[in-house]
Wavefront OBJ file of the C-alpha trace (Angstrom):
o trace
v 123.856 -121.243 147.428
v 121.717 -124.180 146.142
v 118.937 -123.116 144.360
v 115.057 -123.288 146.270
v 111.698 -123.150 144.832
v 108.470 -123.960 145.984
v 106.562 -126.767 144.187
v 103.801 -125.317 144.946
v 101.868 -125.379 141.438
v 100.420 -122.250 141.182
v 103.786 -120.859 143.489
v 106.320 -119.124 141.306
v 108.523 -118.623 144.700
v 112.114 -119.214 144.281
v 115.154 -118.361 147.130
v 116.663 -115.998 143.991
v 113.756 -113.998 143.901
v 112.274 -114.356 147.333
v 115.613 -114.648 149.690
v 114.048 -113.415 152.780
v 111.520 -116.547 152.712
v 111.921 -119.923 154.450
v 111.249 -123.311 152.665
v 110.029 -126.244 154.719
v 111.159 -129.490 153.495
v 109.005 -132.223 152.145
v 109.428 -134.641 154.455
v 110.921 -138.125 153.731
v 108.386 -140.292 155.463
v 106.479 -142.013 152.378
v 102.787 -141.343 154.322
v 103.867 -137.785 155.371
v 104.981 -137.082 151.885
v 101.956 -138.793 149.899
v 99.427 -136.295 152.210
v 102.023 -133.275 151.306
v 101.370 -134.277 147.419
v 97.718 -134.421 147.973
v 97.352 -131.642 149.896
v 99.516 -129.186 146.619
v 97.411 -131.420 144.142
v 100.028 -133.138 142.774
v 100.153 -136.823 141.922
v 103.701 -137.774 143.693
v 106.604 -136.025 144.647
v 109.358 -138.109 143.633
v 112.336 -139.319 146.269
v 115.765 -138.296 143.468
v 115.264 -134.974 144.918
v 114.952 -132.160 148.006
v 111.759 -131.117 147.143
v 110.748 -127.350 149.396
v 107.308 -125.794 150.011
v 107.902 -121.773 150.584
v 106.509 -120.296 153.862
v 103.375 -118.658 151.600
v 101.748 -122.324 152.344
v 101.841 -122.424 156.051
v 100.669 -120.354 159.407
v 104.366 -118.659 159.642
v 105.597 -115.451 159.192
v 108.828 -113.656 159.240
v 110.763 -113.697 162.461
v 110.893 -109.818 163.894
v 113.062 -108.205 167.005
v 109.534 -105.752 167.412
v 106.399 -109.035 166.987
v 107.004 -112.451 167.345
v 104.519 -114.551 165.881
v 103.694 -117.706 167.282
v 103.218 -119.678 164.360
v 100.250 -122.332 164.477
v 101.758 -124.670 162.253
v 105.633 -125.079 163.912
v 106.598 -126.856 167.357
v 109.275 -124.398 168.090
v 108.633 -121.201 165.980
v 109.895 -118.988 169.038
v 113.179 -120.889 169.576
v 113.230 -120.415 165.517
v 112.732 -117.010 165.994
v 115.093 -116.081 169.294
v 118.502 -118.712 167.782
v 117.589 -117.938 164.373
v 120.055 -121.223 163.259
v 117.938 -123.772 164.449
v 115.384 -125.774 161.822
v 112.146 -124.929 161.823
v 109.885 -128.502 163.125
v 106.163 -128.631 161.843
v 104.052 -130.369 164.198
v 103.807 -133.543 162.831
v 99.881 -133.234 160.907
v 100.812 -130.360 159.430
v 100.822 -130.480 155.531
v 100.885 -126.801 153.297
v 97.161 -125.404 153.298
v 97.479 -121.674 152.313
v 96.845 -120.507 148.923
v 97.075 -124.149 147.047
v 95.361 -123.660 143.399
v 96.214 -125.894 140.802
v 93.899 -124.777 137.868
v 96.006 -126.260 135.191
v 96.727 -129.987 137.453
v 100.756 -129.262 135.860
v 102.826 -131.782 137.243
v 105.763 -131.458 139.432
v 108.047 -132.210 137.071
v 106.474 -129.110 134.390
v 106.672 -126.952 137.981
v 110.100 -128.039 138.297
v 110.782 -126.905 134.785
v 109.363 -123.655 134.819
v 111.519 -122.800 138.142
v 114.875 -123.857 136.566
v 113.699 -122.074 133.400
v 113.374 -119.091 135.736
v 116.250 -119.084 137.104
v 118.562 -119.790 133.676
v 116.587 -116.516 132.440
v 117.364 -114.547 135.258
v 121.347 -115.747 135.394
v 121.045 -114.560 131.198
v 119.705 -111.748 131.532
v 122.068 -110.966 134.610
v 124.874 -112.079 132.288
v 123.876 -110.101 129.152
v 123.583 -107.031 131.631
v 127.590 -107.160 132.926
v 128.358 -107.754 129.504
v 127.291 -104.326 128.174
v 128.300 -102.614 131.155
v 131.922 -104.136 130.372
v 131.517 -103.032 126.761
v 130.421 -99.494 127.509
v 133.414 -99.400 129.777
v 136.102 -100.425 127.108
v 134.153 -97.937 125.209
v 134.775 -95.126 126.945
l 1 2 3 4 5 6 7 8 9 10 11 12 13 14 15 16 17 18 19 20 21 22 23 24 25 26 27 28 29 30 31 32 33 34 35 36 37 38 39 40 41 42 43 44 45 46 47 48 49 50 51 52 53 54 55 56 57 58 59 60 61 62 63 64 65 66 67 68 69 70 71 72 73 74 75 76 77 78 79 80 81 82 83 84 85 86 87 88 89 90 91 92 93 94 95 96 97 98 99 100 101 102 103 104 105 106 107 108 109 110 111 112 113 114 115 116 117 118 119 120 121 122 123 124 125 126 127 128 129 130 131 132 133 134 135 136 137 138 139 140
């Protein structure tokens, strides 16, 4: 699984510790991607990379069987919803607007830091965890 998180400064959302959430794509266009940077407060998001804003940011919510939501945000959040392998399509204005704060102005690249930093703590500590299982097994 290739590893998600949300540059969202002030996001600490990650697919390893927030699976069940979707991550929208910065988009590629150069305008499209300049108003998603301004809109995060960020300077730039760079193009050596596949940048992802979590769903926190947006007008969706979690597809359920029970409530569908029509999402404000998406062009086809029901067919999202009812095929479940489709992509999700923002309407085309659309740029993340929910719970942006950037008190500190960190950069993309610290935020990208932090999330790999994250995530290497979290496959340690996994890792130091099956290791003293396996020694308290050969122990016993």
């Amino acid at each position: 699984m290739v590893f998600k998180f949300c540059v969202v400064p002030s996001c600490n959302t990650t697919n390893e510790n927030h699976p069940e959430k979707l991550f929208l794509t910065v988009p590629k266009n150069p305008v499209r991607r300049e108003s998603w940077a301004r809109a995060i407060k960020v300077s730039h998001i760079p193009f050596n990379g596949k940048y992802c804003v979590c769903e926190d940011h947006f007008n969706v919510s979690f597809c359920n069987i029970e409530i569908i939501k029509l999402s404000e945000d998406s062009i086809n959040w029901l067919y999202y919803c009812t095929m479940g392998t489709a992509n999700l399509l923002l309407k085309p204005n659309v740029v993340p607007h929910k719970f942006i704060n950037n008190p500190s102005n960190s950069t993309l690249e610290s935020q990208v830091h932090e999330a790999r930093k994250r995530s290497l703590g979290a496959v340690y500590d996994e890792a130091a965890s099956i290791s003293k299982k396996i020694k308290n097994w050969r122990g016993k």
